[in-house]
mmCIF entry with sequence, helices, sheets and N, C-alpha, C, O atoms, coordinates in Angstrom:
data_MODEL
# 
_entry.id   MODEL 
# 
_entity.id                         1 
_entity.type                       polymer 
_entity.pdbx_number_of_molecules   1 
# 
_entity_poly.entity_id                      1 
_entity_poly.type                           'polypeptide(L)' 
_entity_poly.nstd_linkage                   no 
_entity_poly.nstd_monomer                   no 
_entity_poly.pdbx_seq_one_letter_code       
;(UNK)(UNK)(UNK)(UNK)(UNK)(UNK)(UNK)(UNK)(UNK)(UNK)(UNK)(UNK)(UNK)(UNK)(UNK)(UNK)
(UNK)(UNK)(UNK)(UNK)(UNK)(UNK)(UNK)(UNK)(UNK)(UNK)(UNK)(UNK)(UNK)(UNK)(UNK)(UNK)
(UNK)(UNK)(UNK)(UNK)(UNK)(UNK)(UNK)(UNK)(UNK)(UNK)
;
_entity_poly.pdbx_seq_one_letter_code_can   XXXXXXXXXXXXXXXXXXXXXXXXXXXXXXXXXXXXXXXXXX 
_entity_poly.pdbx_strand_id                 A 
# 
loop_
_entity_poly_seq.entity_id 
_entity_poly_seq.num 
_entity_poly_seq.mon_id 
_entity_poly_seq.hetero 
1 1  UNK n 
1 2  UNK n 
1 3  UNK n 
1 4  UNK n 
1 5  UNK n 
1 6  UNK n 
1 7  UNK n 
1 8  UNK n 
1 9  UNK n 
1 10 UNK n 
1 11 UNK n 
1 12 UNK n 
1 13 UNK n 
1 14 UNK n 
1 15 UNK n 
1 16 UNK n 
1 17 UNK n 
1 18 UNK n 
1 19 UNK n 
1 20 UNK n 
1 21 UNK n 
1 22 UNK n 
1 23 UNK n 
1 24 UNK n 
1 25 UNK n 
1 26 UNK n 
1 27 UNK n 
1 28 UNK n 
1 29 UNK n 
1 30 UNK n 
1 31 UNK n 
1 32 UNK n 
1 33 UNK n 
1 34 UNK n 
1 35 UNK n 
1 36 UNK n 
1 37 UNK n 
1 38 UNK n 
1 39 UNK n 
1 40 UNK n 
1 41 UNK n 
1 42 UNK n 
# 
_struct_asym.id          A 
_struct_asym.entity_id   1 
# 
loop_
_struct_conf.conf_type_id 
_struct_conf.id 
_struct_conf.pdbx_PDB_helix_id 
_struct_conf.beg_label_comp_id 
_struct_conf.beg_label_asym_id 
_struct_conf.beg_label_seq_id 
_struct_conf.pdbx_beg_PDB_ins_code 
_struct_conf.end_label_comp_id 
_struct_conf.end_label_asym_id 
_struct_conf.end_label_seq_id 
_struct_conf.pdbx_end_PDB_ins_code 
_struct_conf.beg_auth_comp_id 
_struct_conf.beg_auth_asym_id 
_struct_conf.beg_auth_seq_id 
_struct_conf.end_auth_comp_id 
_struct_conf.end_auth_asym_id 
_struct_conf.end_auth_seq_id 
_struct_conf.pdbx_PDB_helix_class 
_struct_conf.details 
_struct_conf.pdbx_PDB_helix_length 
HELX_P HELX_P1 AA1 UNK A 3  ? UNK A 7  ? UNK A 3  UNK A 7  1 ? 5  
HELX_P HELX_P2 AA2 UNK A 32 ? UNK A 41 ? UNK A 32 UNK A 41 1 ? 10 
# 
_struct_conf_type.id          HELX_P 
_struct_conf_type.criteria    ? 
_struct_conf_type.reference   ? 
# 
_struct_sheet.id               AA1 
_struct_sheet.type             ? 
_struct_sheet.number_strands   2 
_struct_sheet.details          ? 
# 
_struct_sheet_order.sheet_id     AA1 
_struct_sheet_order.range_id_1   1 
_struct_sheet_order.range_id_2   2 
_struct_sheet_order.offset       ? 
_struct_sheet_order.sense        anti-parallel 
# 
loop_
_struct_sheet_range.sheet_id 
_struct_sheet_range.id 
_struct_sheet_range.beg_label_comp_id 
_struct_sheet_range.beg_label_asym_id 
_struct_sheet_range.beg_label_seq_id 
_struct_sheet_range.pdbx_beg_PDB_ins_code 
_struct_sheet_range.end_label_comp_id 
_struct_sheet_range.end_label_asym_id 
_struct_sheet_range.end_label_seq_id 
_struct_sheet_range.pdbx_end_PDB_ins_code 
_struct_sheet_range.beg_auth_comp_id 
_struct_sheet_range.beg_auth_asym_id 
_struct_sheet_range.beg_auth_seq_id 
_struct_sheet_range.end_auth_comp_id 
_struct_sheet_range.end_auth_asym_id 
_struct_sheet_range.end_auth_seq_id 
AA1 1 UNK A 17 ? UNK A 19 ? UNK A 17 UNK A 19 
AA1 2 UNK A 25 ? UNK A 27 ? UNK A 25 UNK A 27 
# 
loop_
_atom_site.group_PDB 
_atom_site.id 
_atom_site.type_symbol 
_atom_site.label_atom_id 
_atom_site.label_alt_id 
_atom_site.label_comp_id 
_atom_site.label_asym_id 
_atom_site.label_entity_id 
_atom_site.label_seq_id 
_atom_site.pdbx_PDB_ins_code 
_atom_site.Cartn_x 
_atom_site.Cartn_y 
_atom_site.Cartn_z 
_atom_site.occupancy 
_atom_site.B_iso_or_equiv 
_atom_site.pdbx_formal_charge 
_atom_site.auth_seq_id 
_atom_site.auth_comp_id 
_atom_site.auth_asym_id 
_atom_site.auth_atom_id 
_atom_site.pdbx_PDB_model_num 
ATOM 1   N N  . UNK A 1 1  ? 14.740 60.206 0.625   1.00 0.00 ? 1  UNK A N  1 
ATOM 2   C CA . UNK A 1 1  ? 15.374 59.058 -0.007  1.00 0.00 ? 1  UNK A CA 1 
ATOM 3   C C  . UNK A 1 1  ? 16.377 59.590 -1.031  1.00 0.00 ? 1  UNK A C  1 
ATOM 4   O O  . UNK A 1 1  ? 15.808 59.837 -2.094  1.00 0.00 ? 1  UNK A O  1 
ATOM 5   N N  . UNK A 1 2  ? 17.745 59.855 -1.050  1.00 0.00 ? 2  UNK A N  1 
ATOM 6   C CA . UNK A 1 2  ? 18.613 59.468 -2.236  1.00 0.00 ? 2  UNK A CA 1 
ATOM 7   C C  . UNK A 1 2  ? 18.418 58.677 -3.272  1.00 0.00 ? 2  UNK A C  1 
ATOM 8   O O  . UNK A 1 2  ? 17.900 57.576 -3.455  1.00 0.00 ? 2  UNK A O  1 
ATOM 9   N N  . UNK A 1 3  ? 19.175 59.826 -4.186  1.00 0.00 ? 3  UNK A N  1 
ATOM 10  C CA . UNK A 1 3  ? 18.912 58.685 -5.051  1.00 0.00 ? 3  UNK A CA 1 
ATOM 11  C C  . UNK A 1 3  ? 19.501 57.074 -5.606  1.00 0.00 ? 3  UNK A C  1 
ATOM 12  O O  . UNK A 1 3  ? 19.027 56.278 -6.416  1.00 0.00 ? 3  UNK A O  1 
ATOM 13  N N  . UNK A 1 4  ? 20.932 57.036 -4.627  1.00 0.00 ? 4  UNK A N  1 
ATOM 14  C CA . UNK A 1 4  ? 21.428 55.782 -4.716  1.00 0.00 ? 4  UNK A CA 1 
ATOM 15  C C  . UNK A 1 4  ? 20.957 54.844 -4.067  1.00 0.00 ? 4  UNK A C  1 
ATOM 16  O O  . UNK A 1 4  ? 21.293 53.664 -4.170  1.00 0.00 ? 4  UNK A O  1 
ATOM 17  N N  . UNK A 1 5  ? 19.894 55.436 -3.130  1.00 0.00 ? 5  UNK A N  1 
ATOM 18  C CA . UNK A 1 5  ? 18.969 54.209 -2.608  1.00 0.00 ? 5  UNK A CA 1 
ATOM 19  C C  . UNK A 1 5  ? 17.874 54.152 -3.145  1.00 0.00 ? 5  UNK A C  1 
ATOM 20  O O  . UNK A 1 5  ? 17.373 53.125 -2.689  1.00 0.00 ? 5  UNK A O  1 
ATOM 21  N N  . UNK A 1 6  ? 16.977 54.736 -4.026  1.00 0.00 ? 6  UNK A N  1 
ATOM 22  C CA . UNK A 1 6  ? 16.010 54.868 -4.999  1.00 0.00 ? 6  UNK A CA 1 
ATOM 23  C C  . UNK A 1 6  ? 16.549 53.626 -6.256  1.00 0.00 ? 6  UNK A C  1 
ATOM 24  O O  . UNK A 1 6  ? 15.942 52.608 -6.587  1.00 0.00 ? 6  UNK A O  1 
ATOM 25  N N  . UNK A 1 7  ? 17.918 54.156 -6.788  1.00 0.00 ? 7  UNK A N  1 
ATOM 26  C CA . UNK A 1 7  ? 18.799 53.225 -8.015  1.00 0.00 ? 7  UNK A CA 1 
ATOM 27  C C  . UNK A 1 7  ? 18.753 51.692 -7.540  1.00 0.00 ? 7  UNK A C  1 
ATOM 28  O O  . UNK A 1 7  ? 18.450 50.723 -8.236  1.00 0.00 ? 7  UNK A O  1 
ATOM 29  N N  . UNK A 1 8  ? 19.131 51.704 -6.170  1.00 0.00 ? 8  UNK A N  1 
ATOM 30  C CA . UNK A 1 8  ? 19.306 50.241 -5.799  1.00 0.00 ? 8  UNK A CA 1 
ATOM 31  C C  . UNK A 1 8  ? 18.079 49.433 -5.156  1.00 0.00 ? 8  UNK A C  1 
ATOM 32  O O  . UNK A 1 8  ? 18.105 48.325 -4.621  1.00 0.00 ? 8  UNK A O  1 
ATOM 33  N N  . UNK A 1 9  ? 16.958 50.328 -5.367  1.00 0.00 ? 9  UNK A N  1 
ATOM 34  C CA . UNK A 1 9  ? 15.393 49.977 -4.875  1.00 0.00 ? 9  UNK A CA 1 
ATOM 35  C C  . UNK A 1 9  ? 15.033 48.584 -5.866  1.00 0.00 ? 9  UNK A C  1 
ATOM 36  O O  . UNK A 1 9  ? 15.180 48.529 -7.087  1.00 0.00 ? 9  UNK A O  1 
ATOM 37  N N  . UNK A 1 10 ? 14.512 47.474 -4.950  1.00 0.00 ? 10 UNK A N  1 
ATOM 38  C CA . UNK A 1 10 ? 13.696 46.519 -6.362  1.00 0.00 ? 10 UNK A CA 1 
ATOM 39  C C  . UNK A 1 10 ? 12.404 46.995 -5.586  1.00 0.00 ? 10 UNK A C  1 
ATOM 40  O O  . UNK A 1 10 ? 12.241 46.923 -4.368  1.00 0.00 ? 10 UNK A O  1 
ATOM 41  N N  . UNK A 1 11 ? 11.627 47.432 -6.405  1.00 0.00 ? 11 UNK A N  1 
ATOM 42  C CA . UNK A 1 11 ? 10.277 47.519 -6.271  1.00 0.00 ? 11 UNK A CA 1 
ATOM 43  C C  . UNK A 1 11 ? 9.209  46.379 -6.667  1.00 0.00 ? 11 UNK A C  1 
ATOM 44  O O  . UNK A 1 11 ? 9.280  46.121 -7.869  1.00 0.00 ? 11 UNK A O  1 
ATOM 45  N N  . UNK A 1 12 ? 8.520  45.846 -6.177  1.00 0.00 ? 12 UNK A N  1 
ATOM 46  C CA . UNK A 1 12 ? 7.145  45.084 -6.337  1.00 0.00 ? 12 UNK A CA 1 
ATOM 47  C C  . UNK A 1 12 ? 6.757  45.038 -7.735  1.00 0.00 ? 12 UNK A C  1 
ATOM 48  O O  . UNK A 1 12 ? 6.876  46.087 -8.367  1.00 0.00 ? 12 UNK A O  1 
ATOM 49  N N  . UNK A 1 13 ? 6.402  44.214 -8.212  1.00 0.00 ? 13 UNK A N  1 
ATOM 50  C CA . UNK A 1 13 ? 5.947  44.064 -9.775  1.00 0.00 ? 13 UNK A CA 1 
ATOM 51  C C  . UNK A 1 13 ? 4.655  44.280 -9.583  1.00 0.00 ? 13 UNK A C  1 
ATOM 52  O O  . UNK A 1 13 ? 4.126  44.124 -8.483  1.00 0.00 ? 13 UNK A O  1 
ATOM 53  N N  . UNK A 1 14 ? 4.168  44.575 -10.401 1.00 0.00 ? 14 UNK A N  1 
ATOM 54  C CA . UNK A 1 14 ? 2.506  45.043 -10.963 1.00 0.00 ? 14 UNK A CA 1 
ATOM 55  C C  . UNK A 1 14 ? 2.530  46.122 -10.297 1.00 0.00 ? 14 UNK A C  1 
ATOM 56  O O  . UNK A 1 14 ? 1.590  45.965 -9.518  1.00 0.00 ? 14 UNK A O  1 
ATOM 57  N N  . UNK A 1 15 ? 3.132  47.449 -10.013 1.00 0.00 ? 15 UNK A N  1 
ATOM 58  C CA . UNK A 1 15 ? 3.208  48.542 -9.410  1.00 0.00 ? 15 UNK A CA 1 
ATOM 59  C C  . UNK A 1 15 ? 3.779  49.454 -10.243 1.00 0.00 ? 15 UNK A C  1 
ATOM 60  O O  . UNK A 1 15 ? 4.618  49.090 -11.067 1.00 0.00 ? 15 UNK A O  1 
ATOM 61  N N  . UNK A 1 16 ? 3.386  50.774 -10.125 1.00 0.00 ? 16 UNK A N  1 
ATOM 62  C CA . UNK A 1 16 ? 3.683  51.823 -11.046 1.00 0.00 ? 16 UNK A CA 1 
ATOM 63  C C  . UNK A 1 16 ? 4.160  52.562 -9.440  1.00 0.00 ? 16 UNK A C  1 
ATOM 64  O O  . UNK A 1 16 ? 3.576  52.412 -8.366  1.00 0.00 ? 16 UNK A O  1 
ATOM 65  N N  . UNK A 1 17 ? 5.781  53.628 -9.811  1.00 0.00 ? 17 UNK A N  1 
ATOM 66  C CA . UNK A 1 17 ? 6.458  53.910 -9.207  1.00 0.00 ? 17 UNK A CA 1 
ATOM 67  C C  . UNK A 1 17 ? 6.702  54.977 -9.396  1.00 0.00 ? 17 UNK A C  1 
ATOM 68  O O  . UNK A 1 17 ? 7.617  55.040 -10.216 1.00 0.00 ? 17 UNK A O  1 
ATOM 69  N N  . UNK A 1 18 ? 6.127  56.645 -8.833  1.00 0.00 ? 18 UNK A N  1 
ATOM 70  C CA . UNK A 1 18 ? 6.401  57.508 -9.088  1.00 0.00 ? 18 UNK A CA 1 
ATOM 71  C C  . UNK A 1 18 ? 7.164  58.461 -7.979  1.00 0.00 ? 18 UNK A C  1 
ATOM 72  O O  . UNK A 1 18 ? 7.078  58.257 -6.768  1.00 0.00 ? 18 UNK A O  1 
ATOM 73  N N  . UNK A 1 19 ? 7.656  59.155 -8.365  1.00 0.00 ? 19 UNK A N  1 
ATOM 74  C CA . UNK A 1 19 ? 8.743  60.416 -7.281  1.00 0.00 ? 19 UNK A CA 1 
ATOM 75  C C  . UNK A 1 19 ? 8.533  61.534 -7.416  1.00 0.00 ? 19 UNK A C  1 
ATOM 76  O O  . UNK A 1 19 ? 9.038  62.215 -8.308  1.00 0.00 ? 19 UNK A O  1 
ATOM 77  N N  . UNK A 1 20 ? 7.642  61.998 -6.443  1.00 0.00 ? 20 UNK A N  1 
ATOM 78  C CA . UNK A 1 20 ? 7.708  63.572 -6.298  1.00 0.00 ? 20 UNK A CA 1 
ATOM 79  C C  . UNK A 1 20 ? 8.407  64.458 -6.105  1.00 0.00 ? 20 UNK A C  1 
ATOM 80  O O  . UNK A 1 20 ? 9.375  64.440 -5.345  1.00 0.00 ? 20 UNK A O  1 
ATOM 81  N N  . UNK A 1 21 ? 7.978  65.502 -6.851  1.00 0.00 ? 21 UNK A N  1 
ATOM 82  C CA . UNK A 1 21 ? 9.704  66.360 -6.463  1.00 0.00 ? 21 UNK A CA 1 
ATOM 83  C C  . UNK A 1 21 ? 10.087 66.705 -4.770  1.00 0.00 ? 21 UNK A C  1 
ATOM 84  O O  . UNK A 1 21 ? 11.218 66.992 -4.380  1.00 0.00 ? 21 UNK A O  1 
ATOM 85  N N  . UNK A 1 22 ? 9.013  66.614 -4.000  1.00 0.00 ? 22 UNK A N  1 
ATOM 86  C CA . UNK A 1 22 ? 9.278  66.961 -2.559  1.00 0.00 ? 22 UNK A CA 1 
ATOM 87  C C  . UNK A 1 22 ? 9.912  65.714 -1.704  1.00 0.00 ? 22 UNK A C  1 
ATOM 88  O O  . UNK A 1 22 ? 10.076 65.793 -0.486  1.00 0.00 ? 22 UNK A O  1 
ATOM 89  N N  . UNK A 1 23 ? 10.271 64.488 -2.517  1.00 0.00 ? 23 UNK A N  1 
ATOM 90  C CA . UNK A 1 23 ? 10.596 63.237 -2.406  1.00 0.00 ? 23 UNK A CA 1 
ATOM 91  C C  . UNK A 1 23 ? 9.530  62.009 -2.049  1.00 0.00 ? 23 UNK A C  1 
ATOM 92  O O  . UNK A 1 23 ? 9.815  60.815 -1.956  1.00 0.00 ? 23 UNK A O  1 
ATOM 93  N N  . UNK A 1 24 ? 8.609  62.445 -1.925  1.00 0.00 ? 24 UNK A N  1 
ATOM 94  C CA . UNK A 1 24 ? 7.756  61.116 -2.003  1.00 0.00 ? 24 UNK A CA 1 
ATOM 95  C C  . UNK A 1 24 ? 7.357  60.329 -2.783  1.00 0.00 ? 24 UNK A C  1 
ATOM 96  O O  . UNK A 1 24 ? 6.677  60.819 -3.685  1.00 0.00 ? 24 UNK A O  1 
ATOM 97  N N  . UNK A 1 25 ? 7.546  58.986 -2.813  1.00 0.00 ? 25 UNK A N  1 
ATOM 98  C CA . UNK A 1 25 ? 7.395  57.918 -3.554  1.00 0.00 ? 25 UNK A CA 1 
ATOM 99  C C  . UNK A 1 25 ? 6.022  57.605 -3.383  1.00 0.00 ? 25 UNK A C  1 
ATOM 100 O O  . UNK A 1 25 ? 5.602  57.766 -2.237  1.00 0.00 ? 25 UNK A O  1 
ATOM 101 N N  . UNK A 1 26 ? 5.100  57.137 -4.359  1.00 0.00 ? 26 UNK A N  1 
ATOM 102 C CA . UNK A 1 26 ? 4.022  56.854 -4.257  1.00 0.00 ? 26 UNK A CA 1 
ATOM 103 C C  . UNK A 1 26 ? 3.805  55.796 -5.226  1.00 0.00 ? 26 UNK A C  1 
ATOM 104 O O  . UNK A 1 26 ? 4.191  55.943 -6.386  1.00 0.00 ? 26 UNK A O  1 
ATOM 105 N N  . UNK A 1 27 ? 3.052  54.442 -4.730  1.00 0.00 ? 27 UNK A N  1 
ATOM 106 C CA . UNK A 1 27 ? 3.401  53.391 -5.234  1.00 0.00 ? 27 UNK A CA 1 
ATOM 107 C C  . UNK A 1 27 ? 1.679  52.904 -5.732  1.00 0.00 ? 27 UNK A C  1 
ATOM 108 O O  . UNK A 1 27 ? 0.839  53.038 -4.841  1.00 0.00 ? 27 UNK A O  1 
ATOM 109 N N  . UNK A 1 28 ? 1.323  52.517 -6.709  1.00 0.00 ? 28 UNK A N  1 
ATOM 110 C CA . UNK A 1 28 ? -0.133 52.539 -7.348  1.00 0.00 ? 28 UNK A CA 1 
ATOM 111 C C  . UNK A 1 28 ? -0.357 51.087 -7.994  1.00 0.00 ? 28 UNK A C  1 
ATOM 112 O O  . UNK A 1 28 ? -0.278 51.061 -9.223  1.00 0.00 ? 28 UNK A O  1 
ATOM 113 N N  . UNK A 1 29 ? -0.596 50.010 -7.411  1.00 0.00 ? 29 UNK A N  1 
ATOM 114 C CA . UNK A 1 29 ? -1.292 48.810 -8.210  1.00 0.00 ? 29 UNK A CA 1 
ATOM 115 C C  . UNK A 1 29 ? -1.427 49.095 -9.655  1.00 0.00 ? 29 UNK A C  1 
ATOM 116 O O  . UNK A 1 29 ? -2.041 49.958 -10.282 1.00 0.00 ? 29 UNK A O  1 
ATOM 117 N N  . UNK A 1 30 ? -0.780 48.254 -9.939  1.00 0.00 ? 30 UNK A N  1 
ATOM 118 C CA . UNK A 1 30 ? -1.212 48.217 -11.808 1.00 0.00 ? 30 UNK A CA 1 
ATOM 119 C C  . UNK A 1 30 ? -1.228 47.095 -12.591 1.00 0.00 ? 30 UNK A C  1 
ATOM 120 O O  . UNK A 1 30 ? -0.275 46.355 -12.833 1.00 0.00 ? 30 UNK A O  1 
ATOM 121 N N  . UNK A 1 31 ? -2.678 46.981 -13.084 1.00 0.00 ? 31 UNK A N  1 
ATOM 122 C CA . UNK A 1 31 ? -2.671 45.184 -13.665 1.00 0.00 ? 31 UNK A CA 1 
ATOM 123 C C  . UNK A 1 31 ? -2.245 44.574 -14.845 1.00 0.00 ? 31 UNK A C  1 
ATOM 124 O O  . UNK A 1 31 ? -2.161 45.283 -15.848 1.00 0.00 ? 31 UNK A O  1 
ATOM 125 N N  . UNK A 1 32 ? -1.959 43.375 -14.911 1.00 0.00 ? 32 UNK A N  1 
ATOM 126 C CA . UNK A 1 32 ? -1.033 43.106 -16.005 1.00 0.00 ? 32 UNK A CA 1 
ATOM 127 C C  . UNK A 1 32 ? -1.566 43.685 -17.691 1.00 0.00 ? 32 UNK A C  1 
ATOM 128 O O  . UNK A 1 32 ? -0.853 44.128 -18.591 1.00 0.00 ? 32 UNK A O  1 
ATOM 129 N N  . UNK A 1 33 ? -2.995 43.484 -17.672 1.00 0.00 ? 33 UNK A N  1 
ATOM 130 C CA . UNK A 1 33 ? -3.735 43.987 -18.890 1.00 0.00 ? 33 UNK A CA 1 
ATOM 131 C C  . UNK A 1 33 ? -2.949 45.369 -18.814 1.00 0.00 ? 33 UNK A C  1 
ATOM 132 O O  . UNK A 1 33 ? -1.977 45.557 -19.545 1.00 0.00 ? 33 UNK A O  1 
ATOM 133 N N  . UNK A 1 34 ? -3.406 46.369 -17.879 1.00 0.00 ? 34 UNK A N  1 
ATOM 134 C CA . UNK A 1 34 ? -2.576 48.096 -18.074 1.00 0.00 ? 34 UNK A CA 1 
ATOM 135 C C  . UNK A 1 34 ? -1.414 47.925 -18.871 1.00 0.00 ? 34 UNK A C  1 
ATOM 136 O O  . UNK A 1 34 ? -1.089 48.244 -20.015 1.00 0.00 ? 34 UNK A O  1 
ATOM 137 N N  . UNK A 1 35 ? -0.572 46.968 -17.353 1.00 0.00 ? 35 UNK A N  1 
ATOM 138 C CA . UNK A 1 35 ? 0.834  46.869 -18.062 1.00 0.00 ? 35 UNK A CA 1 
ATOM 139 C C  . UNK A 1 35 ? 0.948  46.425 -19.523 1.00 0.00 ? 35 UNK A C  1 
ATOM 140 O O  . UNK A 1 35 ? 1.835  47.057 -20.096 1.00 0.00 ? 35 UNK A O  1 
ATOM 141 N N  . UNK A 1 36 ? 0.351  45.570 -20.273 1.00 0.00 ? 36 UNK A N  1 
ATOM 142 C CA . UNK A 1 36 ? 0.493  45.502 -21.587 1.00 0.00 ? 36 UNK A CA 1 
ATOM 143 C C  . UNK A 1 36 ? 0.027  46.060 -22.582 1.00 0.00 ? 36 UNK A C  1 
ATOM 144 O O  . UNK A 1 36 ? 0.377  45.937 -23.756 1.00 0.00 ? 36 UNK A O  1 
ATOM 145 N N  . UNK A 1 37 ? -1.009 46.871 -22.011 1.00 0.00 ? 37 UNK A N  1 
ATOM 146 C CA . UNK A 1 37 ? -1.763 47.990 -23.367 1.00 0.00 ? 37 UNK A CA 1 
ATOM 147 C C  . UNK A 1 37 ? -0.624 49.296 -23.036 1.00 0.00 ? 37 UNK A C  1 
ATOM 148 O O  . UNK A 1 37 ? -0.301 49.888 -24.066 1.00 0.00 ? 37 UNK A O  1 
ATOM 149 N N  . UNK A 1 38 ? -0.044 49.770 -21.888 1.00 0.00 ? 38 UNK A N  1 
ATOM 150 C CA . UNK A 1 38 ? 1.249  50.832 -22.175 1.00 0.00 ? 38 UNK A CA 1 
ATOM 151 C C  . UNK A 1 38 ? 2.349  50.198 -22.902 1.00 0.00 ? 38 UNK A C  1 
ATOM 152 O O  . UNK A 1 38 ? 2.991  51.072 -23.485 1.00 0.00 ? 38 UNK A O  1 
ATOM 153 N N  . UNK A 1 39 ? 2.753  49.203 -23.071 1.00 0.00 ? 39 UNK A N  1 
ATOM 154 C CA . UNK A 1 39 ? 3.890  48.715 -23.701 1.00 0.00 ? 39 UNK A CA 1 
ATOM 155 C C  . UNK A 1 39 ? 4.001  48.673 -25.218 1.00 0.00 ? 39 UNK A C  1 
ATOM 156 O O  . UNK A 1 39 ? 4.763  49.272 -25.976 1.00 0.00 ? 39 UNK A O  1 
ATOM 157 N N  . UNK A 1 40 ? 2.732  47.532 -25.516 1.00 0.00 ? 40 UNK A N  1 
ATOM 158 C CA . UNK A 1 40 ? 1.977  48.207 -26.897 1.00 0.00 ? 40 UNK A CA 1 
ATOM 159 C C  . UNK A 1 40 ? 2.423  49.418 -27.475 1.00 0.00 ? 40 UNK A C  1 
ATOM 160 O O  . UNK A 1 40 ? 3.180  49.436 -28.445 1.00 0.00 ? 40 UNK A O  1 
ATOM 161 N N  . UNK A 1 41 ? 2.069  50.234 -27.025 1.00 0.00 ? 41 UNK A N  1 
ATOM 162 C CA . UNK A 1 41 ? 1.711  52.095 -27.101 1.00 0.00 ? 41 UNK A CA 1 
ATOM 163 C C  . UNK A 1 41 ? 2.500  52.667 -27.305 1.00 0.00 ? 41 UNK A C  1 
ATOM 164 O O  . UNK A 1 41 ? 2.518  53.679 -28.005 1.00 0.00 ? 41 UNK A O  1 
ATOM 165 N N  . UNK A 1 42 ? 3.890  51.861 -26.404 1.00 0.00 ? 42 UNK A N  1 
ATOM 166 C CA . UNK A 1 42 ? 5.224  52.355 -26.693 1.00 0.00 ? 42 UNK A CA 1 
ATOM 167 C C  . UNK A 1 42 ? 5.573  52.343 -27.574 1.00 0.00 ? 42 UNK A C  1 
ATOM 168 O O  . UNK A 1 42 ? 6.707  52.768 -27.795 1.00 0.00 ? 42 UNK A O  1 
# 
């Protein structure tokens, strides 16, 4: 995957979106509670 098709990706909400360096995307459920105790944190 490029990365101008990665840039222009909309990905799924409640999902955490990571990129390996060998290019694989790996996509991980994440619930809204998570999502707001990392934001917090920030």
């Amino acid at each position: 995957m490029s990365v101008d098709a990665i840039v222009h990706t909309e990905f799924p909400k409640g999902y955490t979106v990571l990129f390996g360096a060998d290019g694989n995307v790996i996509m991980a459920p994440q619930s809204f509670e998570h999502s707001s105790t990392i934001k917090s944190m920030q």
